[in-house]
MARDO-777867 format. One record per residue: x, y, z of N, C-alpha, C in turn; residue number from 1; residue in one letter. Coordinates in steps of 0.2 Angstrom, whole numbers, plus 5000, padded with zeros to 4 digits. Atoms other than C-alpha are relative to their C-alpha. Layout:
<pts>
[[X, Y, Z], [X, Y, Z], [X, Y, Z], NUM, 'A']
...
</pts>
This chain:
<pts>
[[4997, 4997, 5005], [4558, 4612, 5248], [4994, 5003, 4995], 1, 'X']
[[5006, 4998, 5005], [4547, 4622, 5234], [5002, 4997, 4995], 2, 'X']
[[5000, 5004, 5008], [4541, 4614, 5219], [5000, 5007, 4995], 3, 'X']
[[4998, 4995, 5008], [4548, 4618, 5201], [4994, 4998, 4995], 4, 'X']
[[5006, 5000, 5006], [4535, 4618, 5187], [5003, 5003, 4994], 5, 'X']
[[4999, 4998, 5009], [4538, 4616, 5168], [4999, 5004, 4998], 6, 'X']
[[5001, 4994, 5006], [4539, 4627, 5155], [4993, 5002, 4998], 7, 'X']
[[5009, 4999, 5001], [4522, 4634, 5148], [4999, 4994, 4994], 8, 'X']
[[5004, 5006, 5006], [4514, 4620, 5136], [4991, 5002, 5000], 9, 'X']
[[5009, 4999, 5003], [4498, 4621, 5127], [4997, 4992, 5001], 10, 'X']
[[5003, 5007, 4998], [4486, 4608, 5131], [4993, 4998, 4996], 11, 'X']
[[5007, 5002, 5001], [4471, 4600, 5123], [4995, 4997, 5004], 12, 'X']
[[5008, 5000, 4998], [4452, 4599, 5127], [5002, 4995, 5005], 13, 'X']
[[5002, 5005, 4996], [4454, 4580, 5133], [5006, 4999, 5005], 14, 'X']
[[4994, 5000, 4996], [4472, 4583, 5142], [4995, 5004, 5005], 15, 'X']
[[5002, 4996, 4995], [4461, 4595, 5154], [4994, 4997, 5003], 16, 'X']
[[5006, 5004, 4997], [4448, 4583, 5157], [4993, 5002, 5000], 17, 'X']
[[5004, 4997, 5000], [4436, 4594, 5154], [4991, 4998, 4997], 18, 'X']
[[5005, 5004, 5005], [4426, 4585, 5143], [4993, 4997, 5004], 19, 'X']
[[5007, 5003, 4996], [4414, 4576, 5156], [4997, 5005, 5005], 20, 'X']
[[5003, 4993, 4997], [4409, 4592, 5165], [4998, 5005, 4998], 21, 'X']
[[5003, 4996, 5005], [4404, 4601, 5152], [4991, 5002, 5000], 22, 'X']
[[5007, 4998, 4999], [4385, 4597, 5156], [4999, 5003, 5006], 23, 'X']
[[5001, 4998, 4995], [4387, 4601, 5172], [5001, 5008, 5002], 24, 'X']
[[5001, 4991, 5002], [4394, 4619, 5168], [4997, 5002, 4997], 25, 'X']
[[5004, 4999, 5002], [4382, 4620, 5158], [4993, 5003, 5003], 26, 'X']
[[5006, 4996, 4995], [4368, 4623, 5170], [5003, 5004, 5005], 27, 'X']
[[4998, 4993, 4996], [4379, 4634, 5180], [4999, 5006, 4998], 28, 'X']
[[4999, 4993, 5003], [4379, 4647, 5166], [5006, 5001, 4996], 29, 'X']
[[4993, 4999, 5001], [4398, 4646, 5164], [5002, 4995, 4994], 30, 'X']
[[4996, 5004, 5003], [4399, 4633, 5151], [5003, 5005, 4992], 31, 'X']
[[4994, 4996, 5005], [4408, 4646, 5139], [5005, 5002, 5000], 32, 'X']
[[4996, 5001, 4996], [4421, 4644, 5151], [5003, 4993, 4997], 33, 'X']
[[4999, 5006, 5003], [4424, 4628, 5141], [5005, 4999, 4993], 34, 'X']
[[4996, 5000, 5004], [4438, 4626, 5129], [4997, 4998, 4993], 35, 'X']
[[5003, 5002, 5007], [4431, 4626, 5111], [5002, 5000, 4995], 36, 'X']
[[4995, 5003, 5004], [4436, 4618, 5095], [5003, 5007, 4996], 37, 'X']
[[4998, 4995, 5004], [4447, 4630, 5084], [5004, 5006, 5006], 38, 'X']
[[4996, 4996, 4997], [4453, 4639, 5100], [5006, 4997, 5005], 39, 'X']
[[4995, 5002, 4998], [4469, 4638, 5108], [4999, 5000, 5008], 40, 'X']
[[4999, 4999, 4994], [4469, 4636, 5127], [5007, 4997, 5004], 41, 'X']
[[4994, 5001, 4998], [4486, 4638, 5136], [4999, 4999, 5008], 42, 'X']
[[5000, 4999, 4992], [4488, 4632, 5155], [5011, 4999, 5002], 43, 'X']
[[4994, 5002, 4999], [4505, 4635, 5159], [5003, 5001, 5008], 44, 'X']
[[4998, 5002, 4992], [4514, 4630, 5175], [5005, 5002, 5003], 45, 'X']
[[4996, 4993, 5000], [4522, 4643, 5184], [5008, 4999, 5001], 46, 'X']
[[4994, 4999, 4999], [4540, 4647, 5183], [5001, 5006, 4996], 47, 'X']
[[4998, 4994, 5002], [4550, 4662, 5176], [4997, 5001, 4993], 48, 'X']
[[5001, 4998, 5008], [4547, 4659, 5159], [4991, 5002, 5000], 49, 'X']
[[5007, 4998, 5000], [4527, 4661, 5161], [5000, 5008, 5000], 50, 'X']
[[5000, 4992, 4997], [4527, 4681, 5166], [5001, 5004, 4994], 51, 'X']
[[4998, 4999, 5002], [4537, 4681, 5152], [4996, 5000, 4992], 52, 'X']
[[5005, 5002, 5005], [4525, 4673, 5139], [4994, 5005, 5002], 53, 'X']
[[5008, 4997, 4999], [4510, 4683, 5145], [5004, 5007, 4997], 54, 'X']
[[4997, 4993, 5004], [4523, 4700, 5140], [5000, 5000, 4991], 55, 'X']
[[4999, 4999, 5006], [4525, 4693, 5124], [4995, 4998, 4995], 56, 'X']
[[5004, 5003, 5002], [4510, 4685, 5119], [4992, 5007, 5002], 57, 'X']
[[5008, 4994, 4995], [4496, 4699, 5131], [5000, 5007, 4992], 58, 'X']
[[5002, 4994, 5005], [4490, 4711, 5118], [5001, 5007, 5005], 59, 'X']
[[4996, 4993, 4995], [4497, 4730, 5126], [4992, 5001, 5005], 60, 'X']
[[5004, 4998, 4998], [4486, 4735, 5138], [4994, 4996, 5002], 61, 'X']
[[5005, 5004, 4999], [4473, 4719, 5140], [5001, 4998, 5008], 62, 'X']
[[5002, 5001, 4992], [4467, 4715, 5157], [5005, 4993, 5001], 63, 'X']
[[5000, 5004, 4998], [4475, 4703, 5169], [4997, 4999, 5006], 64, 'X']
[[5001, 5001, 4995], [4473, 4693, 5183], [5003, 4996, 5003], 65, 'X']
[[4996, 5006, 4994], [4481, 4687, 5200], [4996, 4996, 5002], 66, 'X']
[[5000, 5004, 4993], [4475, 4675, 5211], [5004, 4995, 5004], 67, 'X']
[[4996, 5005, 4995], [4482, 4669, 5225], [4996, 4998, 5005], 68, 'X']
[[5006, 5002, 4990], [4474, 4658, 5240], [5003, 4991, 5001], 69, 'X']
[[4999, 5010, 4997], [4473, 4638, 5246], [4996, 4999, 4998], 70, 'X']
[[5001, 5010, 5004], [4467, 4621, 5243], [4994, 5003, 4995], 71, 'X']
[[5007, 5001, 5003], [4450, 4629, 5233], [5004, 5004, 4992], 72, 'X']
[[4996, 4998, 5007], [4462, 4639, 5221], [5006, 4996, 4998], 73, 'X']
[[4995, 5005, 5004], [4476, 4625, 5219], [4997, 4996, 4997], 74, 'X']
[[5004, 5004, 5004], [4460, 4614, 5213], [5001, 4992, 5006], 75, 'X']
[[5002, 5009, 4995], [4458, 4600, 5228], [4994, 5000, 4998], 76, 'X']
[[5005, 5003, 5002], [4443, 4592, 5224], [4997, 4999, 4992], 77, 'X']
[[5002, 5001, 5007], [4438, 4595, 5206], [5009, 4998, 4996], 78, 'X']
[[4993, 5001, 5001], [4459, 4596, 5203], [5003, 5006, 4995], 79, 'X']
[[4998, 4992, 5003], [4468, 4611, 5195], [4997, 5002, 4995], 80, 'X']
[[5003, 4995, 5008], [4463, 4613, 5176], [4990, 5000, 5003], 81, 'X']
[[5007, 4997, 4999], [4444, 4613, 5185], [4999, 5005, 5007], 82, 'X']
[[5000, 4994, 4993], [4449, 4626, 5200], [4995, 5004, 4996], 83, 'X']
[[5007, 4996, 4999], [4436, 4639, 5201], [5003, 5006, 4994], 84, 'X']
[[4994, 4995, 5003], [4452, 4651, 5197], [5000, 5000, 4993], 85, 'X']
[[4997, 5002, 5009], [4455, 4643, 5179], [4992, 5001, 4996], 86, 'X']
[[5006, 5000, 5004], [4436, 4643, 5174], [4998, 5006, 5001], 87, 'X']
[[5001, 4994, 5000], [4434, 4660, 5179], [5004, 5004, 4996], 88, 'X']
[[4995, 4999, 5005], [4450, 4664, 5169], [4999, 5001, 4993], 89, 'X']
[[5003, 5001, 5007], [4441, 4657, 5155], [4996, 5005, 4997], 90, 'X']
[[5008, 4995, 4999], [4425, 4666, 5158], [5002, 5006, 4998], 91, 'X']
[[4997, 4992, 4998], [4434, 4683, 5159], [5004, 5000, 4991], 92, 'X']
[[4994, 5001, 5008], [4448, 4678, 5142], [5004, 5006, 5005], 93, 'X']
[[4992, 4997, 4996], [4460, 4687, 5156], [5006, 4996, 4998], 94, 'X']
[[4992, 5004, 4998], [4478, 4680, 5155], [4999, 5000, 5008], 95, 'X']
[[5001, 5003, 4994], [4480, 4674, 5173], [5006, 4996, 5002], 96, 'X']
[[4994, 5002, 4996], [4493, 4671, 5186], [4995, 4996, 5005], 97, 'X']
[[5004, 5004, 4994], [4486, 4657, 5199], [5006, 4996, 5004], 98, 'X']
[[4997, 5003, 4994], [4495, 4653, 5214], [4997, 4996, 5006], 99, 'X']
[[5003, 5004, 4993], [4487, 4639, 5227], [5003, 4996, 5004], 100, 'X']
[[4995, 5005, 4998], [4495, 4633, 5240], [4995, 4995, 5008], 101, 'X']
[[5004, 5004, 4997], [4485, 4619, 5249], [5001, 5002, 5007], 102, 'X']
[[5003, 4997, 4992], [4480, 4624, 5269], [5005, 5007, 5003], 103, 'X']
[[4997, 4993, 5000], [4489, 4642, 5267], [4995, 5005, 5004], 104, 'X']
[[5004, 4995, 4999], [4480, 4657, 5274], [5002, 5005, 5003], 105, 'X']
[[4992, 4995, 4996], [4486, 4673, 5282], [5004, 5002, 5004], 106, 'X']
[[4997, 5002, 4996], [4492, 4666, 5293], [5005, 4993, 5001], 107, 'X']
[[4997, 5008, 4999], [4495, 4647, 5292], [5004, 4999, 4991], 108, 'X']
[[4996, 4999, 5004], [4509, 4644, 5280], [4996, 4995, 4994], 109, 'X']
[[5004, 5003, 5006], [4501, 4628, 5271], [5006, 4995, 4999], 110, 'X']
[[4997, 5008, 5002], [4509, 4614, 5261], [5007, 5003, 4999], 111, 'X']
[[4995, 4998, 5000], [4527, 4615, 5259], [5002, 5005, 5002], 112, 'X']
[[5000, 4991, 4998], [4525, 4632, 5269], [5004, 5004, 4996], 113, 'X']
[[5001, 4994, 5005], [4523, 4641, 5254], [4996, 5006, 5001], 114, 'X']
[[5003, 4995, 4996], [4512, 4652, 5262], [5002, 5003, 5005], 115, 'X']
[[5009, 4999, 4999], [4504, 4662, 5272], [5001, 5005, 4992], 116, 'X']
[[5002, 4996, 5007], [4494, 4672, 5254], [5006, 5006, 5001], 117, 'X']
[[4995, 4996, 5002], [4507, 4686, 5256], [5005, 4998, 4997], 118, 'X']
[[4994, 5004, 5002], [4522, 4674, 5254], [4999, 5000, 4992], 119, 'X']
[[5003, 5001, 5006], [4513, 4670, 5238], [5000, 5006, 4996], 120, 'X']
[[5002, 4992, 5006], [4508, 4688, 5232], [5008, 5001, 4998], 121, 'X']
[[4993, 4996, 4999], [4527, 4692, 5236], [5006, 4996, 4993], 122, 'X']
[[4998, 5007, 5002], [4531, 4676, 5227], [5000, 5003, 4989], 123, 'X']
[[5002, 5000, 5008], [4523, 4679, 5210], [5004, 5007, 4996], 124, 'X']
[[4998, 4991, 5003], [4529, 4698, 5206], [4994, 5003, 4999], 125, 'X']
[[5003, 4996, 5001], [4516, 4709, 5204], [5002, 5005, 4995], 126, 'X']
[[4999, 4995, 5004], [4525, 4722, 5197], [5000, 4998, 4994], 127, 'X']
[[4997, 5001, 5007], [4531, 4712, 5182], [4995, 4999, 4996], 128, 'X']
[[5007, 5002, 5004], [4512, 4704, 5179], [4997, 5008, 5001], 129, 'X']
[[5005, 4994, 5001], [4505, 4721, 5182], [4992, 4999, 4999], 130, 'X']
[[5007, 5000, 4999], [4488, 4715, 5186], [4994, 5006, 5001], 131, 'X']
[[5007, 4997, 5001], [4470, 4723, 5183], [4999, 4999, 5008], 132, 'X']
[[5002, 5001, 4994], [4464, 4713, 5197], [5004, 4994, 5004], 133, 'X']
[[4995, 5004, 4996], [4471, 4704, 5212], [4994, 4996, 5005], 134, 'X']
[[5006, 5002, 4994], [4459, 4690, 5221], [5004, 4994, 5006], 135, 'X']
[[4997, 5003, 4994], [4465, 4683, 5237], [4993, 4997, 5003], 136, 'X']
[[5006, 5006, 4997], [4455, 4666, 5242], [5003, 4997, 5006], 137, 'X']
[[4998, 5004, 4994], [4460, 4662, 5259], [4995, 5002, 5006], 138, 'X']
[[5002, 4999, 4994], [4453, 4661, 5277], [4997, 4993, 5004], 139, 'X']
[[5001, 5005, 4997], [4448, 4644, 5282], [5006, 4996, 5003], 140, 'X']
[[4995, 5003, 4997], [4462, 4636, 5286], [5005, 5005, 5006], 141, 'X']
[[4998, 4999, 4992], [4465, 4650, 5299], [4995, 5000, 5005], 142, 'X']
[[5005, 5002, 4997], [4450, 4646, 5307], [5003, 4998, 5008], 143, 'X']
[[4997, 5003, 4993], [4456, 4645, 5326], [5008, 5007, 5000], 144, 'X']
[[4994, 4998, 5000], [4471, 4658, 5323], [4996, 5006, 5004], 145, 'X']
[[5003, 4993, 4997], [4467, 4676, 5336], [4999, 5005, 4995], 146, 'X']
[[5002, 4993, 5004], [4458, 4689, 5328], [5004, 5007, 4998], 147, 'X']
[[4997, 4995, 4999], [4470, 4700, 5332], [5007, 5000, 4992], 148, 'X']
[[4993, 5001, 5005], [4484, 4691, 5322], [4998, 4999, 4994], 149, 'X']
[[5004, 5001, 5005], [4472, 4688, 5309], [5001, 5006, 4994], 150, 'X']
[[5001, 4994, 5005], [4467, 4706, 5304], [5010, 5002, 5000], 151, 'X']
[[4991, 4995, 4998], [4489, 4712, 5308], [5000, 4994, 4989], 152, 'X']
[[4999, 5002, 5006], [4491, 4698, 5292], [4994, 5003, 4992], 153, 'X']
[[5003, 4997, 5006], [4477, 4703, 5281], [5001, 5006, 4998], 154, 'X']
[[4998, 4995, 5001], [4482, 4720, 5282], [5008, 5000, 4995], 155, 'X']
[[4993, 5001, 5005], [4500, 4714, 5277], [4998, 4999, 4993], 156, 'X']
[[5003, 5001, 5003], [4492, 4706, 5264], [4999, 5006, 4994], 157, 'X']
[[5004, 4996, 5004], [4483, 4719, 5255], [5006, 5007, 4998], 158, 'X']
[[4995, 4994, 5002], [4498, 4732, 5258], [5007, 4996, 4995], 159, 'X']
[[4997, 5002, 5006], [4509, 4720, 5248], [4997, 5000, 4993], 160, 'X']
[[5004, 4999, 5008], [4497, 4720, 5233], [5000, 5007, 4998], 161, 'X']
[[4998, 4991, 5002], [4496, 4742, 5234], [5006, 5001, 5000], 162, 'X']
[[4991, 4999, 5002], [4516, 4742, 5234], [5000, 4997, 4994], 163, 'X']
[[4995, 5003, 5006], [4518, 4731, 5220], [4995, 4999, 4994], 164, 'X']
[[5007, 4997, 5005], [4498, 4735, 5209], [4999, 5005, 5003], 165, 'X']
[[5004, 4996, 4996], [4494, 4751, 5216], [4994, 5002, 4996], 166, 'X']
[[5007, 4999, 5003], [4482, 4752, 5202], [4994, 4994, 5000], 167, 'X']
[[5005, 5004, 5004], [4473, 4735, 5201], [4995, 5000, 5006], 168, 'X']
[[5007, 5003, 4995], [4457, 4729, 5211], [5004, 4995, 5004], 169, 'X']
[[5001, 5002, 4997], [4456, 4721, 5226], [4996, 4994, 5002], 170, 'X']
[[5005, 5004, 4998], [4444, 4704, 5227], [5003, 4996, 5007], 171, 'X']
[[4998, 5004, 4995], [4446, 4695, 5243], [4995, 4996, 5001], 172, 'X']
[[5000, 5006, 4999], [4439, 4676, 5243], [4999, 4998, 5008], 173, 'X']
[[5000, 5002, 4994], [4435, 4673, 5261], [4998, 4994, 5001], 174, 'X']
[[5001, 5007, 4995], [4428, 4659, 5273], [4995, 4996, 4996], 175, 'X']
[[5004, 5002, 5001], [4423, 4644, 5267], [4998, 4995, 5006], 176, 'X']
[[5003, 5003, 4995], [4411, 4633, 5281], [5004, 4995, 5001], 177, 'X']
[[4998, 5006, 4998], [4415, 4616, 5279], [4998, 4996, 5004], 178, 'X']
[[5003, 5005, 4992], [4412, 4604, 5293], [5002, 5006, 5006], 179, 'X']
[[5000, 4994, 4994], [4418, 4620, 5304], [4994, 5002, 5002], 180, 'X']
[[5006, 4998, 4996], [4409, 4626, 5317], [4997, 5008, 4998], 181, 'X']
[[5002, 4990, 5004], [4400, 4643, 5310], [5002, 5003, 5005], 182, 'X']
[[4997, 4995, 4996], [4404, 4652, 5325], [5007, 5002, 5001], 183, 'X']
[[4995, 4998, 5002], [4421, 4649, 5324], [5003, 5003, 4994], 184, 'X']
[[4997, 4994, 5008], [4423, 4653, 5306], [4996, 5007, 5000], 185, 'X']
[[5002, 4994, 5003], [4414, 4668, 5307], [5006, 5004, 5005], 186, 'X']
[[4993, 4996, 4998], [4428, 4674, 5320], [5007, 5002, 4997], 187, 'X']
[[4993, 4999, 5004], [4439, 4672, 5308], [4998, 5004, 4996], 188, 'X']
[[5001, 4995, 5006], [4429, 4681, 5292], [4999, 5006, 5003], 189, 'X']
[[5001, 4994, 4997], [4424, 4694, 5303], [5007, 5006, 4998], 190, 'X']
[[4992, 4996, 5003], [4443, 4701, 5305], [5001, 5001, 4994], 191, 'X']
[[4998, 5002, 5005], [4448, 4697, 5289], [4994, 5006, 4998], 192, 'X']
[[5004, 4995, 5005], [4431, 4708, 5279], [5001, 5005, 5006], 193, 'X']
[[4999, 4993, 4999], [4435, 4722, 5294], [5008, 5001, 4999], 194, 'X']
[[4992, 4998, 4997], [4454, 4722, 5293], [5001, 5004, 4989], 195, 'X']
[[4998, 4999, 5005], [4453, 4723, 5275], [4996, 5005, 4996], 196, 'X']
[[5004, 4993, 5002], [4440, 4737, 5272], [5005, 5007, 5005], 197, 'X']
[[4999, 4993, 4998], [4451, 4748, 5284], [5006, 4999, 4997], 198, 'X']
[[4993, 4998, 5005], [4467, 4744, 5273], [4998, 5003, 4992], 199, 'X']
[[5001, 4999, 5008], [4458, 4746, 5256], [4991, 5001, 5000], 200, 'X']
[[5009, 4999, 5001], [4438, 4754, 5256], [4999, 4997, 4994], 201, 'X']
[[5003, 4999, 5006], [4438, 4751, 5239], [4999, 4991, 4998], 202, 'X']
[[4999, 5007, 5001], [4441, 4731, 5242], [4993, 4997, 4999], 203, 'X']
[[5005, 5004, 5004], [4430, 4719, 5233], [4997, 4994, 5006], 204, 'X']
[[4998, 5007, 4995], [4423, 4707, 5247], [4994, 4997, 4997], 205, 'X']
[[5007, 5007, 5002], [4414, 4691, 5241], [5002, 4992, 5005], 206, 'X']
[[5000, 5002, 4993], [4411, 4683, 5258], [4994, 4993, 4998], 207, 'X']
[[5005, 5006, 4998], [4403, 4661, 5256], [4998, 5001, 5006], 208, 'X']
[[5002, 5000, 4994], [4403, 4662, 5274], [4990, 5002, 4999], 209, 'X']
[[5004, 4996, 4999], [4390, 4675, 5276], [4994, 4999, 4994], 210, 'X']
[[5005, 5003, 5004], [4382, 4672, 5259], [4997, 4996, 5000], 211, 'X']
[[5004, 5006, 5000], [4376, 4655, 5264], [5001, 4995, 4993], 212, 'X']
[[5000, 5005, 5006], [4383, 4647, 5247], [5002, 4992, 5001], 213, 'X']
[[5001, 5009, 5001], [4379, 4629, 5244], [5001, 4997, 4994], 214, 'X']
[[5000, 5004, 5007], [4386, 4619, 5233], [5004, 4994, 4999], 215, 'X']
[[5000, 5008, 4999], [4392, 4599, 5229], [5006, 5001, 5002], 216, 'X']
[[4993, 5000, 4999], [4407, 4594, 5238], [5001, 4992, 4999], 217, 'X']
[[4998, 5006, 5000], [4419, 4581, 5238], [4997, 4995, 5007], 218, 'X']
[[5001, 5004, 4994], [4419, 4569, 5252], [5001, 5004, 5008], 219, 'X']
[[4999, 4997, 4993], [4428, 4580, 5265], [4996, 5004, 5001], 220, 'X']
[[5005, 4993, 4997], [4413, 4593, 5266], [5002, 5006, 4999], 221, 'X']
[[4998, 4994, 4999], [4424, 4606, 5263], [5000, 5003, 4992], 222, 'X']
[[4996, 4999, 5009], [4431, 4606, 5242], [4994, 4999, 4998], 223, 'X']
[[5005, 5003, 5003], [4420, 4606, 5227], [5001, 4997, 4996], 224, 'X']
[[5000, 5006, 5004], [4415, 4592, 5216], [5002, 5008, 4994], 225, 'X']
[[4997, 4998, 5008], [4419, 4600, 5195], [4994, 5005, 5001], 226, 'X']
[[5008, 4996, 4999], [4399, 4605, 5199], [5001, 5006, 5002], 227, 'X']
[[4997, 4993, 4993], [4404, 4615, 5215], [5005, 5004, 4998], 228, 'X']
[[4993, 4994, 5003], [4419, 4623, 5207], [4999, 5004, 4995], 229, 'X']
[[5001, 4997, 5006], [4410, 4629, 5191], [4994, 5004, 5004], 230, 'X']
[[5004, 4996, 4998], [4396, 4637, 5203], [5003, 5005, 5004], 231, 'X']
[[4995, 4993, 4997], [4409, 4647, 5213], [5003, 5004, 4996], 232, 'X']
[[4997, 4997, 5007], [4417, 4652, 5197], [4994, 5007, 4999], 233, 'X']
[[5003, 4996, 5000], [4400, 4657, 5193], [4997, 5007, 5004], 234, 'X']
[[5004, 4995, 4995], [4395, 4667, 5209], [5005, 5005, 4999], 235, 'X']
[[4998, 4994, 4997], [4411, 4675, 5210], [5001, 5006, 4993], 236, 'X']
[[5000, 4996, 5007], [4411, 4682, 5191], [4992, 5004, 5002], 237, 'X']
[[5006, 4996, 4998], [4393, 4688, 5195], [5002, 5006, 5005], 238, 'X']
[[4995, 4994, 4993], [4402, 4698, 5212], [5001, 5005, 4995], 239, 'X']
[[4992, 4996, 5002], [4415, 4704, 5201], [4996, 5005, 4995], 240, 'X']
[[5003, 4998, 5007], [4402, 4709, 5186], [4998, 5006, 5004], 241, 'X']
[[5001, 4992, 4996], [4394, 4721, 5198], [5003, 5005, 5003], 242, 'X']
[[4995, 4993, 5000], [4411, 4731, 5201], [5002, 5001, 4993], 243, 'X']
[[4997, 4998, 5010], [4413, 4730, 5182], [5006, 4997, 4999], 244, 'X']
[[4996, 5003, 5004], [4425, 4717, 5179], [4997, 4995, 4996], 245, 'X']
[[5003, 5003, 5006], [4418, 4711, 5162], [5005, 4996, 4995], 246, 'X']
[[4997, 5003, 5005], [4424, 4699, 5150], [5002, 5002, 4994], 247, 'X']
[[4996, 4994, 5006], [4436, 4704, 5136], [4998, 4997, 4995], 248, 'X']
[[4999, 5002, 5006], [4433, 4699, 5117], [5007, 4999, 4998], 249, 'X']
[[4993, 5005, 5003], [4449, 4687, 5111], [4999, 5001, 4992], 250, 'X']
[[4999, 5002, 5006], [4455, 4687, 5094], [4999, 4994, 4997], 251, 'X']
[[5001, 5006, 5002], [4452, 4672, 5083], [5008, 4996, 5002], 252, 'X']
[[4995, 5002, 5001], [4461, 4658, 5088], [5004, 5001, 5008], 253, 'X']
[[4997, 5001, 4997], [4467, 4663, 5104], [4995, 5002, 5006], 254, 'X']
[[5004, 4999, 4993], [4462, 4660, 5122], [5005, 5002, 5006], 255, 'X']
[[4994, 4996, 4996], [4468, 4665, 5140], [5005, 4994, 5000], 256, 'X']
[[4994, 5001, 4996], [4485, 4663, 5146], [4999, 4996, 5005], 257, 'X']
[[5003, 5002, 4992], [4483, 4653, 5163], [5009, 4999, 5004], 258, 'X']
[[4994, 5000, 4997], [4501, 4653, 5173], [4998, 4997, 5008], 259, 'X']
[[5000, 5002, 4992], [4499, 4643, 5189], [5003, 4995, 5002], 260, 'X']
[[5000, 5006, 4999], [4505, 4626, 5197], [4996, 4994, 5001], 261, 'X']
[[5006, 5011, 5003], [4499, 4608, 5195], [5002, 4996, 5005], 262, 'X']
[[4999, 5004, 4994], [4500, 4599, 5214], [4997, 4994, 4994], 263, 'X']
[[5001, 5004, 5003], [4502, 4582, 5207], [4994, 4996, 5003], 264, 'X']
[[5006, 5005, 4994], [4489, 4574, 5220], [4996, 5004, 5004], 265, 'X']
[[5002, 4995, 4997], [4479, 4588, 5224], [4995, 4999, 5005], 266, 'X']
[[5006, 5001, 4995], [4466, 4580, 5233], [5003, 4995, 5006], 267, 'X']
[[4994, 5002, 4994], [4481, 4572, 5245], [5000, 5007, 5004], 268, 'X']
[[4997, 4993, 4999], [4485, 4590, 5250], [4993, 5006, 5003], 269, 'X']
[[5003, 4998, 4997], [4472, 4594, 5263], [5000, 5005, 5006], 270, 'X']
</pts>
């Protein structure tokens, strides 16, 4: 059965735990990703009414942002308010849709088979949030699925998001290692960055696999510690800065929007 999630509520600094991880984004770069005194930060936890708040609240015309993907954008290991998704959120002063559905990909359905990532894009509406940009974090957890069926899903994938944003950008989030074997994960990312360059040239691809990026993990090898989630955050904002997605100046007083849900036991949901 799919889970329901509260209305939007505003949350403060020490509700979001954020407090003890603050040195440590700090030396990532990112700590102005960090909720600071005198401003509002809103995490609200998706349902109908959220969509709704961002229409009432989003100043006409201000950038947003989707993401949808698994267990690294639902926040397993650091835990949701410290996903990569929500610190990059911050980063940016985007309002923000976040969808994560723990071992999703586009192929494998995932936790309460909310998935695979299309399900999800189909899921949130697009048309209503009218995103800028749209970041699709999946591919590990199809690791072992045939190439063939691989790239047929990614393709689906990417033609759900041009139906339902045909203006907004394209980021796709690819393969993280893990205790996986690199030859196998790379059969996966391969598909996946050629499937979704011949649906969309103009796609954004920020590819761990192949960049070789290291950073602290939980226990299982795969998720990152708070450390490791604020340094993906960082990398992927650097990606993104080089296609020109730049951080917007917020009014006083008010910070982004976040709309996503809250696994209550995220680091269970592997």
């Amino acid at each position: 059965m799919a889970r329901r999630y509260p209305i939007l509520v505003a949350v403060a600094v020490s509700f979001l735990g954020l407090g003890s991880a603050a040195s440590a984004l700090a030396a990532t770069g990112l700590s102005s990703a960090l909720p600071r005194p005198a401003v509002v930060y809103s995490v609200a936890f998706r349902r109908l009414g959220c969509e709704q708040e961002l229409e009432r609240i989003s100043p006409r015309g201000a950038p947003r942002l989707v993401i949808a993907g698994a267990s690294f954008t639902a926040g397993v290991g650091p835990g949701p308010g410290r996903s990569w998704g929500v610190l990059l959120a911050r980063h940016l002063h985007w309002d923000t849709v976040i969808y994560g559905v723990p071992g999703a990909g586009y192929v494998r359905r995932g936790a309460d088979r909310e998935g695979p990532v299309a399900a999800e894009i189909a899921r949130i509406g697009l048309r209503a949030v009218q995103p800028s940009l749209v970041i699709v974090q999946a591919g590990h957890d199809d690791i072992g699925v045939p190439p063939g069926l691989e790239s047929k899903q990614v393709a689906r994938a990417v033609a759900v998001i041009r139906a339902e944003a045909p203006r907004a950008q394209i980021a796709l989030l690819t393969v993280f290692l893990g205790r996986a074997r690199p030859a196998a994960a790379l059969r996966t990312d391969q598909p996946i960055v050629r499937a979704a360059r011949a649906a969309d040239p103009a796609v954004i691809i920020i590819d761990p696999l192949t960049g070789g990026w290291r950073f602290p993990h939980v226990r299982d090898g795969l998720h990152p510690t708070a450390t490791g989630s604020a340094w993906i955050a960082t990398r992927v904002a650097e990606i993104l800065l080089e296609h020109g997605v730049r951080p917007v100046r917020t009014g006083a007083g008010r910070g982004a929007i976040i709309c996503g849900p809250a696994w209550p036991s995220p680091t269970r949901r592997l």
